[in-house]
C-alpha positions, 0 to 999 in steps of 0.5 A: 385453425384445426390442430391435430391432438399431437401438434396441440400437446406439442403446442400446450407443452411449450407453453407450459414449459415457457411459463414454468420457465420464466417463474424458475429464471424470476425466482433464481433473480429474486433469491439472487437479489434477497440474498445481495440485499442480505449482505448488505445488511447488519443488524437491520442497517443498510452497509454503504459501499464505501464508508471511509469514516470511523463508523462503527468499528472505531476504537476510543482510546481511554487510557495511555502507558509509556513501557520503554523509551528508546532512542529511536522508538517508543513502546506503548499499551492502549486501553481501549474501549470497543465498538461493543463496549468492552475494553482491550488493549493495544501494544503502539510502537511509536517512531517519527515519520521517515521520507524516501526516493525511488531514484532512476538516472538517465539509462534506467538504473534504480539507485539502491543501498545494500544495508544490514538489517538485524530485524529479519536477519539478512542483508536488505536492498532498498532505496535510500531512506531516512528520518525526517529531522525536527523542524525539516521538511519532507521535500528536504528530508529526502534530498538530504538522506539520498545524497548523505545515504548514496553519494548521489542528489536528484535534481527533480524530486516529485512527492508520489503518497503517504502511507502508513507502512504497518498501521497495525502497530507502528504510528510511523508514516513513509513519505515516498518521492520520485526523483530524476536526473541523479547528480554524483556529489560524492558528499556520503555522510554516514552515521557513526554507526550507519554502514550502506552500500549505494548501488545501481542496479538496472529497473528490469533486475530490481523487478526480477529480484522483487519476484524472487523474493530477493527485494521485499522491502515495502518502499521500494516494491511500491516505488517500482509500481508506481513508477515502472512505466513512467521509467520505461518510458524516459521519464517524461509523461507523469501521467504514466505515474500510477498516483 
């Protein structure tokens, strides 16, 4: 087919445009793809997208000092042998390990004690929580610590995680229940030297008080995610349970 000069050069120069095109778009994903490959290498090594074991940045400790003994915690220094291996150290505050209750009655109030709490100066609300004592179970720990703290016993308790609540320094761990159909026993037992405040307040006030900052305890703001909407939803599909 006969094509006039103009129509050839119109003709040429869209197929130069499409070859030039499709070398810059290659080129574009090639670099796109070296430099993904990039980030996925250190010191010629492949990274694993999710490695949960020790690995490479695992800290062998080679040597341990007890620097105060307390009644409830113990203070520590680590010697410790980096990844590099040079030597650190590290400062352990070593507690036991505590359980705790987001705890809801029938109309969806959050069972909570207002405790004073010098460590950051203020007056905190919280969810009832406790010490696990020698030789006592999580499971009786919590149920034991709601109804001594509150007044209040649930008659269902269902165990939601086990988080460590500030692993950068502390040893402790936080076992964290769910628990429904709160019976009033009035049977507080407090500490000699322990003064709480069991309250009710509402699940939608518990929330607007996290987002004032006005609940900035770490238990209770996970209880609350966690179990929002099996709440909202008259505890009763666990599925709704963000665990």
């Amino acid at each position: 087919m006969n094509c006039p000069d103009s129509d050839k050069n119109i003709l040429i120069n869209s197929v130069c445009f499409c070859i030039v095109r499709h070398v810059v778009v290659g080129i574009f994903f090639n670099e796109m793809y070296m430099k993904v490959e990039v980030r996925h290498v250190i010191k010629g090594r492949k990274m694993k997208k999710t490695n949960m074991e020790e690995g490479s940045v695992f800290e062998k400790i080679l040597h341990e000092e007890t620097l105060y003994e307390g009644t409830y915690l113990n203070l520590k220094k680590l010697e410790i042998e980096l990844p590099n291996g040079n030597r650190g150290i590290r400062e352990i505050v070593e507690v036991r390990n505590a359980s705790a209750i987001f705890a809801v009655d029938d109309q969806q109030n959050v069972l909570l004690v207002r405790q004073s709490r010098p460590a950051i100066r203020k007056t905190a609300l919280e969810i009832p929580a406790g010490l696990i004592d020698d030789g006592e179970s999580e499971d009786d720990a919590v149920r034991r610590e709601c109804e001594e703290e509150t007044g209040y016993r649930p008659r269902k308790v269902r165990r939601l995680v086990k988080y460590a609540h500030a692993e950068g320094y502390s040893t402790g761990f936080i076992t964290l229940y769910l628990g429904i159909g709160l019976e009033h026993t009035g049977n507080m037992k407090l500490d000699a030297t322990e003064y709480v405040e069991p309250v009710l307040v509402a699940l939608d006030e518990v929330i607007r008080l996290i987002r004032q900052n006005k609940i900035t305890d770490s238990k209770t703001i996970l209880g609350v995610a966690l179990c929002e909407r099996f709440v909202r939803k008259g505890c009763r599909d666990e599925g709704l349970l963000l665990v």
